[in-house]
Biopython code that builds the backbone (N, CA, C, O; Angstrom):
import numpy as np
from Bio.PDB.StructureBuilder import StructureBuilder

atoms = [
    (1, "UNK", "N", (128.132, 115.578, 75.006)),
    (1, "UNK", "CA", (128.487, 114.733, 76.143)),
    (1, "UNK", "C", (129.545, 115.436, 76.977)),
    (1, "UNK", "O", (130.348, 116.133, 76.356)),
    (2, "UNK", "N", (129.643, 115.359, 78.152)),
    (2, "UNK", "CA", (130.503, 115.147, 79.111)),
    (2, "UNK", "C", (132.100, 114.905, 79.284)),
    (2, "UNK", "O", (132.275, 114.865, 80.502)),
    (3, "UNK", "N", (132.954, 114.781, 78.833)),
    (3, "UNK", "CA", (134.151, 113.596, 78.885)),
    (3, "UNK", "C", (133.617, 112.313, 79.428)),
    (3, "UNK", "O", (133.740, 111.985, 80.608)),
    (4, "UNK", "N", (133.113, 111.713, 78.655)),
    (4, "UNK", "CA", (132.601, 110.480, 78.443)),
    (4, "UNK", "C", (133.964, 109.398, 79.634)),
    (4, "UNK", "O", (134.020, 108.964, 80.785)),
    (5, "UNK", "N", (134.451, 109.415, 78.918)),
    (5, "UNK", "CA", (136.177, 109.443, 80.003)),
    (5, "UNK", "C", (136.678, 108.764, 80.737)),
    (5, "UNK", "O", (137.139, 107.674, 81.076)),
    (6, "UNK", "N", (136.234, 110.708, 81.052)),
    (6, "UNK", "CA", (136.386, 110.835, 82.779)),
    (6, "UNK", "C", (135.597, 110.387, 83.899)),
    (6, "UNK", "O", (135.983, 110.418, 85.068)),
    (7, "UNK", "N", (134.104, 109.829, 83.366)),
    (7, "UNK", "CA", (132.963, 109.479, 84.147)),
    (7, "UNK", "C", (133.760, 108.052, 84.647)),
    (7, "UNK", "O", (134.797, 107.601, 84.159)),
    (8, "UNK", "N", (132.955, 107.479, 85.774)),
    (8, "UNK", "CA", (133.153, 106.541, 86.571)),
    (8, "UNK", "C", (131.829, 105.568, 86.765)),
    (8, "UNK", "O", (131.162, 105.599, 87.799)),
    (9, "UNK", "N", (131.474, 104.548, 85.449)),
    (9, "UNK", "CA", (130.720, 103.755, 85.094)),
    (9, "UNK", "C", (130.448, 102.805, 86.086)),
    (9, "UNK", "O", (131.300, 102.015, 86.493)),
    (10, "UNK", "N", (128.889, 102.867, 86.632)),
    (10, "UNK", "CA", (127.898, 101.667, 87.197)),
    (10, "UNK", "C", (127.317, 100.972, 86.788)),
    (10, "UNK", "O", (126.383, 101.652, 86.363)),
    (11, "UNK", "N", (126.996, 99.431, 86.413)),
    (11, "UNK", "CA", (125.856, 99.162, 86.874)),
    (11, "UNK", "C", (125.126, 98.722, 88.078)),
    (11, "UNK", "O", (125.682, 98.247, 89.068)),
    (12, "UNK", "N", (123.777, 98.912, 87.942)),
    (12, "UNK", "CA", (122.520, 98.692, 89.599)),
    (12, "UNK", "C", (122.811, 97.398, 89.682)),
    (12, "UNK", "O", (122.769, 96.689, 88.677)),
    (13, "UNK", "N", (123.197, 96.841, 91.084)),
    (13, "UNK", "CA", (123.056, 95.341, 91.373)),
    (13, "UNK", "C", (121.961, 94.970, 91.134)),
    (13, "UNK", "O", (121.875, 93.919, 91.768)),
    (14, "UNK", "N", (120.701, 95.191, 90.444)),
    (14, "UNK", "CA", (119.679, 94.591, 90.187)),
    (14, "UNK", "C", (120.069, 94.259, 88.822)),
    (14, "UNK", "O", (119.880, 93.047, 88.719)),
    (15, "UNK", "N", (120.576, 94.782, 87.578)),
    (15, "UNK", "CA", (120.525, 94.463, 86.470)),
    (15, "UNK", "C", (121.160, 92.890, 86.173)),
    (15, "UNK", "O", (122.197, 92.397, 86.617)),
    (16, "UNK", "N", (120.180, 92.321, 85.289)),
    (16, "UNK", "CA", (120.635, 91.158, 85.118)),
    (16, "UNK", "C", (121.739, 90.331, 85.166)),
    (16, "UNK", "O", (122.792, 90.803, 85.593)),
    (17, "UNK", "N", (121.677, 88.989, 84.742)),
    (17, "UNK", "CA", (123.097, 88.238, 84.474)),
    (17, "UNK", "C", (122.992, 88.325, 83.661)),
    (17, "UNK", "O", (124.169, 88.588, 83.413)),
    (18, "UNK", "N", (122.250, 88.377, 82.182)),
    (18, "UNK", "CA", (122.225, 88.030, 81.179)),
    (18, "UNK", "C", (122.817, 89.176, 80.651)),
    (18, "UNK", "O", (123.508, 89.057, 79.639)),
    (19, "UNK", "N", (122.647, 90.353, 81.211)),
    (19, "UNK", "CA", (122.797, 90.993, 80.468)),
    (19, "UNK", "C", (122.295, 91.786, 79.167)),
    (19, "UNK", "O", (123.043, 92.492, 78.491)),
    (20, "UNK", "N", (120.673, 91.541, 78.852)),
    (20, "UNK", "CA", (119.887, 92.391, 78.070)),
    (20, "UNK", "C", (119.442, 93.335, 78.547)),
    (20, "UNK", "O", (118.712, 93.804, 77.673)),
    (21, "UNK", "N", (119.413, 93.752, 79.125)),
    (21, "UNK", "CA", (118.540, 95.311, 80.097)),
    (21, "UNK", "C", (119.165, 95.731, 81.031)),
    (21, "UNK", "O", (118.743, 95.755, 82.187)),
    (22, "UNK", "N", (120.561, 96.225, 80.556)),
    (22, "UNK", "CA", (121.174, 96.850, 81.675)),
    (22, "UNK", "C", (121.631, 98.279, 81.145)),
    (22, "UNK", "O", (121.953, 98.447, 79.969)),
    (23, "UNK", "N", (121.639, 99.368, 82.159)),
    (23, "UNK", "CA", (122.173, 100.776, 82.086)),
    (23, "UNK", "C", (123.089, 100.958, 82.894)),
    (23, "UNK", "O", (123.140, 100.237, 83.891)),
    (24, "UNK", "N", (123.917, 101.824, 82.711)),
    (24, "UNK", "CA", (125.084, 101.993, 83.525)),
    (24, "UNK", "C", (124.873, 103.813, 84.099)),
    (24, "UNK", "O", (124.576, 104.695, 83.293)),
    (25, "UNK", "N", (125.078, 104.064, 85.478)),
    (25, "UNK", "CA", (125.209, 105.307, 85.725)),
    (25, "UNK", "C", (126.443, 105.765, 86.238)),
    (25, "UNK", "O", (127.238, 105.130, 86.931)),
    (26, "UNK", "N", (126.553, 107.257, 85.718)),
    (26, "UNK", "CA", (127.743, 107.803, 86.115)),
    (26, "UNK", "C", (127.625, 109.231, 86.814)),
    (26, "UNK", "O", (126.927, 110.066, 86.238)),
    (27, "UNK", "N", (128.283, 109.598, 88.071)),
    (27, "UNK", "CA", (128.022, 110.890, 88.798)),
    (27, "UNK", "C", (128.562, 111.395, 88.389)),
    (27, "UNK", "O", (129.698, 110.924, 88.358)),
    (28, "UNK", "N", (128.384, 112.869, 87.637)),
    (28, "UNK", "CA", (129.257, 114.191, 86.931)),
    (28, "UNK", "C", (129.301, 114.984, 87.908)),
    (28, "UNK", "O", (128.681, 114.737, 88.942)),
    (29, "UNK", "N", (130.173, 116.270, 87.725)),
    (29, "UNK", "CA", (130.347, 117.230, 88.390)),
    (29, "UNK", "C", (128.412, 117.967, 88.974)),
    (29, "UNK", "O", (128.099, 118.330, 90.108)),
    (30, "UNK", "N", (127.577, 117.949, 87.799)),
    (30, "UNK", "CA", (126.616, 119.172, 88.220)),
    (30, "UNK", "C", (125.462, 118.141, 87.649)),
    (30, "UNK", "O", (124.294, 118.505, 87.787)),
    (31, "UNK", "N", (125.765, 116.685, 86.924)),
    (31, "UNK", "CA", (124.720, 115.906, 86.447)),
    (31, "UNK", "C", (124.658, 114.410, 86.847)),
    (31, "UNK", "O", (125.703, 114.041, 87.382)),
    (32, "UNK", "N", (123.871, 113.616, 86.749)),
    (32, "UNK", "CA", (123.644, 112.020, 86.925)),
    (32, "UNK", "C", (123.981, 111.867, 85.272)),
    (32, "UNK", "O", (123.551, 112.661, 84.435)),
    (33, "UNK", "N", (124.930, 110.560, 84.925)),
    (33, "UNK", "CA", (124.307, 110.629, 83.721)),
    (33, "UNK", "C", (124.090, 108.999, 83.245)),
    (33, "UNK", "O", (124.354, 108.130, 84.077)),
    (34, "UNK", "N", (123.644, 108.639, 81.999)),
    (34, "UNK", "CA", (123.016, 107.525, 82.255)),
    (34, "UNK", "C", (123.070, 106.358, 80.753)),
    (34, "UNK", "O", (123.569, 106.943, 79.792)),
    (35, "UNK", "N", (122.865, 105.631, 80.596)),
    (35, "UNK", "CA", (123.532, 105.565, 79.212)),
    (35, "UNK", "C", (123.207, 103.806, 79.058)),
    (35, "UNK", "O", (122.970, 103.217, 80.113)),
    (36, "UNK", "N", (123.202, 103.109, 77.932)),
    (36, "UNK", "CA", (123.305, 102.094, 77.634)),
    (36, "UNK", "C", (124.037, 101.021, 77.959)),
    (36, "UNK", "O", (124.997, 101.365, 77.270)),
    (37, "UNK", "N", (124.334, 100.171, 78.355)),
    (37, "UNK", "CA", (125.641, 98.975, 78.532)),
    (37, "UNK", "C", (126.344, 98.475, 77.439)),
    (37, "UNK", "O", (127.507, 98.237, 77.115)),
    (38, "UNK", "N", (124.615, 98.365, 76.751)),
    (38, "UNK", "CA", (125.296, 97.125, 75.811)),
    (38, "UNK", "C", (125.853, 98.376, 73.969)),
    (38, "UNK", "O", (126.002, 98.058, 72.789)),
    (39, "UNK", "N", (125.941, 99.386, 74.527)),
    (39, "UNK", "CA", (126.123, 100.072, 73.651)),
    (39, "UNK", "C", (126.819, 101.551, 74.158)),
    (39, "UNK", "O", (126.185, 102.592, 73.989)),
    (40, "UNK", "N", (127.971, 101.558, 74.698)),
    (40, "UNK", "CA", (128.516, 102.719, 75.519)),
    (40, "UNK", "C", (128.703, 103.838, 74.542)),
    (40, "UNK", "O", (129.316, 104.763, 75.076)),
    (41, "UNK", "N", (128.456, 104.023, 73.565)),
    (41, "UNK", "CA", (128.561, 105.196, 72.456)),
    (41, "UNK", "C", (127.466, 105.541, 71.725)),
    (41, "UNK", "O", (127.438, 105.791, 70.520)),
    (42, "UNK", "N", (126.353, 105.544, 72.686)),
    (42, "UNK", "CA", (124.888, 105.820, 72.066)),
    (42, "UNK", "C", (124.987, 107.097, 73.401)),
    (42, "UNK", "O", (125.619, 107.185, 74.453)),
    (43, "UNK", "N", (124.065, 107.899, 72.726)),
    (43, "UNK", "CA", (123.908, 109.130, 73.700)),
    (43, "UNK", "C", (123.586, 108.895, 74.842)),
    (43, "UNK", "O", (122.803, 107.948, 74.919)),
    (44, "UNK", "N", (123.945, 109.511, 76.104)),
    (44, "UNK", "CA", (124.161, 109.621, 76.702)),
    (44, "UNK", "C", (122.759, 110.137, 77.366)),
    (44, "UNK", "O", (121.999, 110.467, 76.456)),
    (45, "UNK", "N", (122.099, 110.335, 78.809)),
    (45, "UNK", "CA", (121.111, 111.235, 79.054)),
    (45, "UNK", "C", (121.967, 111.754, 80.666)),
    (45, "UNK", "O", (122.639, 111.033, 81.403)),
    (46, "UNK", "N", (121.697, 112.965, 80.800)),
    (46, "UNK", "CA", (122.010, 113.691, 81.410)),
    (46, "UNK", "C", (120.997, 114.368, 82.807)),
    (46, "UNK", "O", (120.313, 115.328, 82.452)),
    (47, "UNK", "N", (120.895, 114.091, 83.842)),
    (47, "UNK", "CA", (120.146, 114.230, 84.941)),
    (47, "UNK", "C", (120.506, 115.111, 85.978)),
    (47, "UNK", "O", (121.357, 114.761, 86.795)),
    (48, "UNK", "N", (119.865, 116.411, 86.056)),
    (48, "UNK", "CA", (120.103, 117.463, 87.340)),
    (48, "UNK", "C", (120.065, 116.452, 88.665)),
    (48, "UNK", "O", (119.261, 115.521, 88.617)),
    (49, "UNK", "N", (120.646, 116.555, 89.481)),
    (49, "UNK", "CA", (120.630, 115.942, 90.752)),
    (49, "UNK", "C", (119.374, 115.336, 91.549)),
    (49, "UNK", "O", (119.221, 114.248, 92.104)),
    (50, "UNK", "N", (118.431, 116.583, 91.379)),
    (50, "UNK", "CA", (116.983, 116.716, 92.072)),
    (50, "UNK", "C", (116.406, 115.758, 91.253)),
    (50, "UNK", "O", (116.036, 114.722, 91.806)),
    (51, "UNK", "N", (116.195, 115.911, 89.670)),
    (51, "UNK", "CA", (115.842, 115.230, 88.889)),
    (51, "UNK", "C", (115.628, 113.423, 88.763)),
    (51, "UNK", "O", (114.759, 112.664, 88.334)),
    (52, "UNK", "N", (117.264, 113.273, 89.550)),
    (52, "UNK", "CA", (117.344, 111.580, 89.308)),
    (52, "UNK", "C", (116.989, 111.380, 90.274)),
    (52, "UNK", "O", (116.311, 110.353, 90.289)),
    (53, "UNK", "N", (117.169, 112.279, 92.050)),
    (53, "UNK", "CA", (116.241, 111.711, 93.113)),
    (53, "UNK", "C", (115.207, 111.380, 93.019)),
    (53, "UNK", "O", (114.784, 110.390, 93.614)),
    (54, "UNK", "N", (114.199, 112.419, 91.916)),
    (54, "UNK", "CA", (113.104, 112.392, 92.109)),
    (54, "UNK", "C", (112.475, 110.806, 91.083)),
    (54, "UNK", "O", (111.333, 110.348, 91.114)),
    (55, "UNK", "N", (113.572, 110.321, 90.329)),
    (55, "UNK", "CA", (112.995, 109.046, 88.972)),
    (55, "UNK", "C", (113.797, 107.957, 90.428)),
    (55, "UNK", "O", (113.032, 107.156, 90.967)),
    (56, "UNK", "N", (114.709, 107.998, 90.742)),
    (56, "UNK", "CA", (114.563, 106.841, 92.219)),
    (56, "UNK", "C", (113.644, 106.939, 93.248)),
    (56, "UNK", "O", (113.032, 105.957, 93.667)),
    (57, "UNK", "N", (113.554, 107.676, 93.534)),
    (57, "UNK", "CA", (112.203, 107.785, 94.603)),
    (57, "UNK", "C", (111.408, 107.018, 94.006)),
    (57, "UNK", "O", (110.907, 106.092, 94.644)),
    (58, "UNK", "N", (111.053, 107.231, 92.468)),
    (58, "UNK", "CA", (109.381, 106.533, 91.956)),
    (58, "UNK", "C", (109.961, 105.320, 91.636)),
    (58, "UNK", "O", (108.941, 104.646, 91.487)),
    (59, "UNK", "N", (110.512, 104.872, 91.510)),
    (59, "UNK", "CA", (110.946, 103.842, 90.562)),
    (59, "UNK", "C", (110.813, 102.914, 91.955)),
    (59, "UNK", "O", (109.945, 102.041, 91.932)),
    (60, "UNK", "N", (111.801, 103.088, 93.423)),
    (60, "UNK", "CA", (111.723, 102.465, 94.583)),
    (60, "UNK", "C", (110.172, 102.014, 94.480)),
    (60, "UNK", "O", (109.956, 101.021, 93.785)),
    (61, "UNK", "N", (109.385, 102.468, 94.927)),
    (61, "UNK", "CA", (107.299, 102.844, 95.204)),
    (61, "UNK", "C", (107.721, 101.660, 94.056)),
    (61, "UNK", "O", (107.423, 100.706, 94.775)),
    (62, "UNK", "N", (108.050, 101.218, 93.185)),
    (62, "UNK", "CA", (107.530, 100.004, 91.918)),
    (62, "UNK", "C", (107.606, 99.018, 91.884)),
    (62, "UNK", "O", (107.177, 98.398, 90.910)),
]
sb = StructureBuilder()
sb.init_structure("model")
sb.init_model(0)
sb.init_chain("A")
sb.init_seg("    ")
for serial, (resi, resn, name, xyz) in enumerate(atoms, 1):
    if name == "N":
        sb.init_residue(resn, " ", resi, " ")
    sb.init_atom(name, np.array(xyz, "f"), 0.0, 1.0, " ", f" {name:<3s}", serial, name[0])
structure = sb.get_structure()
């Protein structure tokens, strides 16, 4: 991981109230990274820039 840290934790205004299905994203220096809510110390996934444009782009189209 990253300095877990130092990141600066989101969640998407779409994710619930309830609160079962939510992810939180964080912008790194050279990565997107991406991670659980309901569990902030489960690994982490890590996204090249181009990479996460390209999973928002598709995800928008859904």
């Amino acid at each position: 991981m990253s300095g877990i840290g130092e990141l600066a934790w989101f969640k998407s205004s779409y994710s619930g109230s309830d609160g079962d299905a939510c992810i939180e994203v964080a912008q790194g220096m050279q990565a997107i990274h991406v991670r659980d809510s309901k569990d902030q110390r489960s690994p982490e996934l890590a996204l090249a820039p181009a990479a996460w444009d390209d999973f928002v782009t598709y995800a928008a189209r859904r």
